[in-house]
matplotlib code that plots the C-alpha trace (Angstrom):
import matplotlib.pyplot as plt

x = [5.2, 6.3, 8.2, 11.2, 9.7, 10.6, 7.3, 9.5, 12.5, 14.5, 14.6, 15.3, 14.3, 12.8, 10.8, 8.0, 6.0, 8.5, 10.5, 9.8, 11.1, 12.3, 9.2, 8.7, 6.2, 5.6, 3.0, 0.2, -1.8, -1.7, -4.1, -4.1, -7.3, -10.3, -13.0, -14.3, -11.3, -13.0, -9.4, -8.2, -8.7, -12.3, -12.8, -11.8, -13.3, -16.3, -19.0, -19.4, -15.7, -13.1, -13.1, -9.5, -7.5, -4.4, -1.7, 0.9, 4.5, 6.2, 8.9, 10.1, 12.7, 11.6, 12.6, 10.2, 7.6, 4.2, 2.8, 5.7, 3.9, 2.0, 5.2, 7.6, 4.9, 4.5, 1.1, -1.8, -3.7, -3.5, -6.7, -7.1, -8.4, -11.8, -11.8, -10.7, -13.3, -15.5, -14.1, -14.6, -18.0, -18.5, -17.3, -19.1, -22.5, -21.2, -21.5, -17.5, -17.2, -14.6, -11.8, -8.7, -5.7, -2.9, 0.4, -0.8, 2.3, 4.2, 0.8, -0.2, -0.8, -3.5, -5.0, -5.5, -6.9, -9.9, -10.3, -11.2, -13.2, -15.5, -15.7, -17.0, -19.2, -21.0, -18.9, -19.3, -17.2, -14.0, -10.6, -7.7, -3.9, -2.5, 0.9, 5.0, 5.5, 8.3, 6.8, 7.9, 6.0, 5.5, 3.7, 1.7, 0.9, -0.4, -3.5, -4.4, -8.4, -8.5, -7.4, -9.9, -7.7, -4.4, -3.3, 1.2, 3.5, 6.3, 7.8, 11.7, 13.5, 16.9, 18.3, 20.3, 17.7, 15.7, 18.8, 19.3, 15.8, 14.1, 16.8, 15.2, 17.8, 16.8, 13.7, 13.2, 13.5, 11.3, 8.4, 8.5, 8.3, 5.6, 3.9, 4.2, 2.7, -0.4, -1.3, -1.2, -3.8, -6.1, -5.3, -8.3, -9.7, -13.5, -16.3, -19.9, -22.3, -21.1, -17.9, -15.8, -13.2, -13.9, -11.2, -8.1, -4.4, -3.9, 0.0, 0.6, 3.2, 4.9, 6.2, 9.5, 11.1, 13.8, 13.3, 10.7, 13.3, 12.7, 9.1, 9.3, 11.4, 8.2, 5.3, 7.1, 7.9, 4.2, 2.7, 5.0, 5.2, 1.2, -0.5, -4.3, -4.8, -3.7, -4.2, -1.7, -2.1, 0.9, 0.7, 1.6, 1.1, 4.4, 4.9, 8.4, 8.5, 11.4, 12.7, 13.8, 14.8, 16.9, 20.3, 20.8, 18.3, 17.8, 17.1, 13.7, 13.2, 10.4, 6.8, 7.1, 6.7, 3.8, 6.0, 7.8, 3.8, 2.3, 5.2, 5.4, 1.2, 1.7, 4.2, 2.2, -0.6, 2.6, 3.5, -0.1, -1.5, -5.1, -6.0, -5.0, -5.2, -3.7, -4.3, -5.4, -5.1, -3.1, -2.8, 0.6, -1.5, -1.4, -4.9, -4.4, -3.1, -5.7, -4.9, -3.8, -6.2, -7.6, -10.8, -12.2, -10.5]
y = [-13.8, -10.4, -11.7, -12.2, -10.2, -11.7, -10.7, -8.6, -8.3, -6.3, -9.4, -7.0, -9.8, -7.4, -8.3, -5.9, -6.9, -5.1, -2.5, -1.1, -2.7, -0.9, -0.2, 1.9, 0.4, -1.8, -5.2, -2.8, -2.0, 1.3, 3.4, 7.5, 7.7, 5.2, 6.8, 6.9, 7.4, 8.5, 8.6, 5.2, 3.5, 3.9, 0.2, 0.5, 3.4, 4.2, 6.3, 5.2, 5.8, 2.7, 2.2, 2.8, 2.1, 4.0, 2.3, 4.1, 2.9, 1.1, -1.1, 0.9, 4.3, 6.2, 9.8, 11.2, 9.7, 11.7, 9.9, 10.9, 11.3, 7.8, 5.9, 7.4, 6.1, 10.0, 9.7, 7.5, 6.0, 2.6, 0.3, -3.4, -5.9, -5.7, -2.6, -2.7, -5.0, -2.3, -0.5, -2.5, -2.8, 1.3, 1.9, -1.5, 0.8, 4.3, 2.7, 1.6, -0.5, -2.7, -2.5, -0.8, -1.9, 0.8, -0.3, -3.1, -5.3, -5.2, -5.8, -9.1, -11.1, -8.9, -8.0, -11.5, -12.2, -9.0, -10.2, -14.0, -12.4, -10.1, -12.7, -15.0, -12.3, -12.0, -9.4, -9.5, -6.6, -7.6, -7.1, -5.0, -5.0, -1.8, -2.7, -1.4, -5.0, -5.1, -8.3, -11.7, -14.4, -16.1, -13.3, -13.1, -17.0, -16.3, -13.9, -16.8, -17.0, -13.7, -10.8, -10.9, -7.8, -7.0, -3.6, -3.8, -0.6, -1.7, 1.3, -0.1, -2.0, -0.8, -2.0, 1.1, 2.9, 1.0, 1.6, 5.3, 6.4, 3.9, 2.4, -1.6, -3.9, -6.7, -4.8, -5.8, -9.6, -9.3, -6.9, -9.5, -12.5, -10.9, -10.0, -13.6, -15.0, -12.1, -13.5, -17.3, -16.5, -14.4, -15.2, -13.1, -10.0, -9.8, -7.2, -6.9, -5.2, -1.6, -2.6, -2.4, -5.4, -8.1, -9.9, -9.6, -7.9, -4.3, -3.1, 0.3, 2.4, 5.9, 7.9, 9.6, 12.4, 11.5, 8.1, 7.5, 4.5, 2.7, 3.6, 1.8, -0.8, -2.0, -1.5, -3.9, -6.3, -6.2, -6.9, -9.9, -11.6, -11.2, -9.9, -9.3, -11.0, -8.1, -4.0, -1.8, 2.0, 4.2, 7.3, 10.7, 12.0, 12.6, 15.7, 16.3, 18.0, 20.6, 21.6, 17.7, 16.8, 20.0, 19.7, 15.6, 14.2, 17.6, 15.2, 14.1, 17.6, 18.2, 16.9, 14.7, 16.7, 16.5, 15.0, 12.4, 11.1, 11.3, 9.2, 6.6, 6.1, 6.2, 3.1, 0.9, 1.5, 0.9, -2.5, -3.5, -3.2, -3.0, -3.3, -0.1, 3.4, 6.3, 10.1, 12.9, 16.5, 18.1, 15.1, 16.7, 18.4, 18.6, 18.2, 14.5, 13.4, 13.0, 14.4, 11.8, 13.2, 10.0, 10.4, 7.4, 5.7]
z = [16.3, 17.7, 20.8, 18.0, 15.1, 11.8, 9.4, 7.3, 5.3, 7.7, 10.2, 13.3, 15.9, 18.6, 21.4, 19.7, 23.5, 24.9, 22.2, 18.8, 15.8, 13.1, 11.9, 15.1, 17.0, 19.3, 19.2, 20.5, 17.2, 16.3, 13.9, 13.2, 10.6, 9.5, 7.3, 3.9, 1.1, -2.2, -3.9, -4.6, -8.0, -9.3, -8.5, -5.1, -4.3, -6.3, -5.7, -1.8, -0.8, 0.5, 4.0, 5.0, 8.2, 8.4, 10.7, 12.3, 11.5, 8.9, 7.3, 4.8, 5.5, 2.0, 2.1, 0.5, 2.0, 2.0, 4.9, 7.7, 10.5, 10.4, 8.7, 11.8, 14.0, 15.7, 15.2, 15.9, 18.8, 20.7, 20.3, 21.0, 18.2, 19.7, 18.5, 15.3, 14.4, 15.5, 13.0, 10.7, 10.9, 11.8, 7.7, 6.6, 8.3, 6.6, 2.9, 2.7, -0.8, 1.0, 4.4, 3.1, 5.5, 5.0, 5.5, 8.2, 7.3, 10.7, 12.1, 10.5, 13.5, 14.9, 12.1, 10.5, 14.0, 13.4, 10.2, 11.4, 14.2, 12.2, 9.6, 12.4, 13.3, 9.9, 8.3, 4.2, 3.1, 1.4, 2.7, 0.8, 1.9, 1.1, 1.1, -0.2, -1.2, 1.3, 2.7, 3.2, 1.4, 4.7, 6.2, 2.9, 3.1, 7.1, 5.1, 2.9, 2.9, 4.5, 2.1, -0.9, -2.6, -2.9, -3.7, -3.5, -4.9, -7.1, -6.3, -8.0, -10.1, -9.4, -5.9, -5.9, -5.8, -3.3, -1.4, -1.9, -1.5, 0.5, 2.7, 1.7, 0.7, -1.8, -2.2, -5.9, -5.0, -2.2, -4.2, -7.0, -4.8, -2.5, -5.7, -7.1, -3.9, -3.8, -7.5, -6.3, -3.7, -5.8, -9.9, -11.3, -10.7, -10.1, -9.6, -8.6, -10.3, -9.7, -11.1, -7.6, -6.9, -4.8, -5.9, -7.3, -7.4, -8.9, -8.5, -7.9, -9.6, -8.6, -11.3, -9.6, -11.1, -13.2, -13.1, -16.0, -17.6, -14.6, -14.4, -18.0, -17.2, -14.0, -16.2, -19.4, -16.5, -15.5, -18.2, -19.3, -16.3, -15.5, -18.6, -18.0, -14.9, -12.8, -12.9, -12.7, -11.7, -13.0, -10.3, -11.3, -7.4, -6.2, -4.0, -2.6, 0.5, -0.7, 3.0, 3.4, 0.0, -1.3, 0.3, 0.0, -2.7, -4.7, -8.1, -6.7, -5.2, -8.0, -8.8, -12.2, -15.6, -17.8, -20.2, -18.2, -17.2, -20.5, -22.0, -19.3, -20.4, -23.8, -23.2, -21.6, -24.1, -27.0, -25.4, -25.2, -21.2, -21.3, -17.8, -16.5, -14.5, -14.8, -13.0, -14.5, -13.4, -10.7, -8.1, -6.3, -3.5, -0.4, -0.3, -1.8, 1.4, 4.4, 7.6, 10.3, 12.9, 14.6, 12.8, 13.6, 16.0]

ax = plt.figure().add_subplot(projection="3d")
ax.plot(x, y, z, "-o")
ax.set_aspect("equal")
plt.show()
């Protein structure tokens, strides 16, 4: 699948054996952090922490993006399936409530292999894709059996702005179709006893300065199109790196204003979503965003 790579929308066709694709890397997997994440949604995370693998490059061009040096694939270590299964068990043994893949969409083939082997192997945790949504339903259909919980962004419903800010073409088609397909393999959401998800779909949400109608506009499609049987997490975290964005996109050059948050929650408890997170506090930290160190690897 990677000597003419097709898993995503961009349908570069690279020998990824031999090149990067335009997610810039190669076929080689490639991963900057795995450890103990104690900030996703209380049911991921919980008390224990979610056991996330960070992997280095990605689909997506967003310019704002809070993750650069993983997304631009400048940082992040080499390691062979073998040893991601490894990994895999190494956070199953530190207490992890589940295996968080972050942004392992241009890594599918691999990573559905580790996931067969460690299963194989006697490996009970449950599997989480981490994902921008800008995925083909193909890809998605390859994971069938294997992913246990699906965690996409929604992050537009505007192709223009899908185009402006995250150079993805027909991203809303795609999001909604990938979306569509995440709910056919895994309809209901379910917990253990501790209340952490071992099943199910929760959609993530960025709030982005400026663009609270739109913010609006995701949440009411949401909830009609899905109702209860999915979460959705409305995000206030948004911190703009101000040196990148001034001079060409100086409109999202600003964290998102109490107001602009508060009203985007008080909507989707107005139109009736039940099912639901939302932050609280100051979220737009650095702090918020773990350092890509190889911890882990």
């Amino acid at each position: 699948m990677y000597e003419e790579c097709l898993l995503c929308p961009r349908d570069c066709g690279v020998n990824r054996n031999l090149h990067k694709g335009y997610c810039l890397v190669g076929s080689d997997i490639m991963v900057s952090r795995a450890a103990l994440h104690m900030w996703e949604e209380p049911v991921i995370s919980g008390k224990e922490g979610s056991g996330t693998v960070f992997f280095s490059g990605c689909n997506m061009g967003c310019v704002f993006c809070q993750n650069r040096a993983i997304s631009r694939g400048e940082a992040g270590r080499t390691i062979s399936p073998e040893r991601l299964v490894e990994i895999f068990f190494e956070l199953g043994e530190m207490g992890a409530n589940n295996i968080n893949l972050v942004t392992a969409d241009h890594f599918i083939p691999s990573v559905s292999g580790a996931i067969v082997r460690a299963k194989n192997e006697g490996f009970k945790l449950p599997f989480l894709l981490n994902t921008s949504s800008y995925i083909k339903v193909d890809t998605l259909k390859s994971l069938e059996g294997l992913i246990d919980i699906y965690l996409p962004d929604m992050k537009y419903i505007r192709n223009e702005d899908s185009l402006k800010y995250s150079h993805a073409p027909y991203y809303v088609e795609t999001a909604k179709a990938a979306i569509d397909e995440m709910i056919r393999q895994q309809p209901e959401c379910h917990f253990n006893d501790k209340n952490i998800i071992q099943k199910g779909v929760v959609v993530r949400h960025l709030l982005m300065p400026g663009m609270l109608i739109q913010a609006k506009m995701i949440v009411k499609y949401l909830h009609e199109r899905y109702g209860e049987s999915i979460y959705i997490s409305l995000m206030n975290q948004y911190t703009p790196d101000k040196e990148r964005l001034q001079e060409e996109y100086p409109e999202i050059c600003r964290k998102v204003t109490e107001y602009e948050y508060k009203s985007l929650i008080d909507y989707a408890a107005d139109i009736g979503v039940v099912n639901g997170f939302m932050q609280v506090g100051e979220t737009a930290e650095e702090s918020f965003i773990p350092e890509f160190d190889l911890t882990g690897v």
